[in-house]
C-alpha positions as CSV (number, residue, x, y, z in Angstrom):
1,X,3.0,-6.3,-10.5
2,X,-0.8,-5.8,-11.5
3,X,-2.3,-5.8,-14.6
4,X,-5.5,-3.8,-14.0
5,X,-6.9,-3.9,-17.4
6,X,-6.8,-7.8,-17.2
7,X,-7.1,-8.8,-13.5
8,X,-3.8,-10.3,-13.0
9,X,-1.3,-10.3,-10.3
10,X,1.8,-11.5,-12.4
11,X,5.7,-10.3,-12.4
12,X,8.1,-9.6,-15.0
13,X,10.4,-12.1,-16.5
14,X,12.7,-12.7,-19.4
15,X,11.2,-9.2,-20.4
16,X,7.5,-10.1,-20.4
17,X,5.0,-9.8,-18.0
18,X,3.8,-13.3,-16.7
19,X,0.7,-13.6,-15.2
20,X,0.7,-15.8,-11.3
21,X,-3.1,-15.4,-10.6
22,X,-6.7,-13.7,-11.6
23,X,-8.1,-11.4,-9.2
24,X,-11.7,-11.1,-10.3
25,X,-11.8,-6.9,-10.1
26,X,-10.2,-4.2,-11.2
27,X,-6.8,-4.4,-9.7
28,X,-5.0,-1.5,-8.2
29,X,-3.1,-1.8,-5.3
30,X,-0.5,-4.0,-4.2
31,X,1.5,-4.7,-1.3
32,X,3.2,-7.8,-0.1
33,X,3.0,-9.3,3.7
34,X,5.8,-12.1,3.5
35,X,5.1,-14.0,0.8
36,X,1.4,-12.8,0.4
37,X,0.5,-10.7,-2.0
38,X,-2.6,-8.2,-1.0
39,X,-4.8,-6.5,-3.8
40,X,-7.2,-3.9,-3.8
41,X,-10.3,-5.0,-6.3
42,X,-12.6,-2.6,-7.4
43,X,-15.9,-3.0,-9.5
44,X,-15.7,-1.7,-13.3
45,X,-17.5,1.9,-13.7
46,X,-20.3,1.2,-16.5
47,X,-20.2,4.3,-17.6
48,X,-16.1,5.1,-18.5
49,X,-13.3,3.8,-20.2
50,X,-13.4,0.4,-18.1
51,X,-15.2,-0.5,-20.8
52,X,-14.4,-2.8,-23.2
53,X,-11.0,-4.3,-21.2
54,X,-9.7,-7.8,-21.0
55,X,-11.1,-8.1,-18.1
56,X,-14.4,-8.4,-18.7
57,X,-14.0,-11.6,-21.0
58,X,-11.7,-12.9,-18.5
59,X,-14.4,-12.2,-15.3
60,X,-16.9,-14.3,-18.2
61,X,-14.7,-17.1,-18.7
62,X,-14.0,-17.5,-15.1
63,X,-17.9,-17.0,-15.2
64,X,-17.1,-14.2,-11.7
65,X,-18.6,-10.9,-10.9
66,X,-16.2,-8.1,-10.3
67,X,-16.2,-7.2,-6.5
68,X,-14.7,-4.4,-4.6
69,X,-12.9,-5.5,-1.5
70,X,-8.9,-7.2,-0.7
71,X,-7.8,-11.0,-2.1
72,X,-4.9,-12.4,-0.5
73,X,-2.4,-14.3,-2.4
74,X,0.0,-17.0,-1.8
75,X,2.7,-16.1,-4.8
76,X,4.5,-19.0,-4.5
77,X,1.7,-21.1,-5.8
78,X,-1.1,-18.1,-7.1
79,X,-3.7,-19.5,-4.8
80,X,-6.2,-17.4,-3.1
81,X,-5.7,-17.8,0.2
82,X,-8.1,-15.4,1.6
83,X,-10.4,-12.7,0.3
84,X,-12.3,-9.7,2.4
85,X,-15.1,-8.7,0.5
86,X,-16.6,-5.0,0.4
87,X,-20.4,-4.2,-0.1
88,X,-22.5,-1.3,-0.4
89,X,-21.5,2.2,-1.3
90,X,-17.8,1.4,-1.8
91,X,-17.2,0.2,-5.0
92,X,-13.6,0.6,-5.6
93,X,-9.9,0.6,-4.4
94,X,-7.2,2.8,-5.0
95,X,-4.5,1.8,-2.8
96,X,-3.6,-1.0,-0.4
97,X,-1.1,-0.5,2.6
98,X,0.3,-3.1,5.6
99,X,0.4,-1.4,8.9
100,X,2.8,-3.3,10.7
101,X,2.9,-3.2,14.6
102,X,-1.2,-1.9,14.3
103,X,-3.8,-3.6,16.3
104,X,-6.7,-1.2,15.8
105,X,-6.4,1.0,12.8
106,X,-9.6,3.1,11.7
107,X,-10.8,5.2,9.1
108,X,-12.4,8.8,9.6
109,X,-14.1,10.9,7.3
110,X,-13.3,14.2,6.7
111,X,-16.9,15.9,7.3
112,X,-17.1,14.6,10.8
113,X,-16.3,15.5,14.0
114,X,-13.7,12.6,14.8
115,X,-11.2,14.0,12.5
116,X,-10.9,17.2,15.0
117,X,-10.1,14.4,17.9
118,X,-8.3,12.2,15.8
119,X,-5.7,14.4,14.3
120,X,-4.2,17.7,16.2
121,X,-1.7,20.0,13.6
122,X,0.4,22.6,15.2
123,X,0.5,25.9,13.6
């Protein structure tokens, strides 16, 4: 499970939540590949109740920025394995989904055109 307001992947034991690993972001969304664990980071708004969490002391002591993009963990031993970084407009993360049996998947807005190719609904 994720602990946004701290960064951590963890899981619940004995009653408690115990923390596995620090995902240097705001943590929301969570799926699992095999034993890999695959979050969706997102930066922390300035200006809304992000403010003051955890997880700003903890990005300080690991002395990290918070980053949008997807980290990959091993949760057998809470290593990072792999991390896919996200830049520019995109600054957060709500939701994180494994497509299995996908080679190609895209994303289309809804203002464009593509999305009258893309998708067909019968009335």
């Amino acid at each position: 499970m994720l602990n946004s307001g701290t960064g951590e992947l963890g899981r619940f034991d004995n009653g408690s939540f115990q923390p596995v690993s620090f995902c240097p972001g705001y943590a929301r969304g969570l799926t699992f590949v095999g034993r890999k664990a695959v979050v969706g980071l997102s930066k922390i708004r300035r200006d809304s109740a992000f403010q003051g969490l955890p997880l700003s002391k903890s990005l300080e002591r690991f002395d990290a920025d918070a980053r949008c993009g997807l980290q990959i963990i091993d949760t057998d031993s809470g290593d990072c394995t792999d991390w896919l970084r996200i830049e520019g407009a995109i600054e957060e993360i709500f939701e994180v989904s494994f497509l299995p049996g996908v080679v190609c998947p895209a994303a289309i807005g809804l203002a464009g055109d593509e999305i009258h190719r893309a998708i067909s609904i019968e009335s």
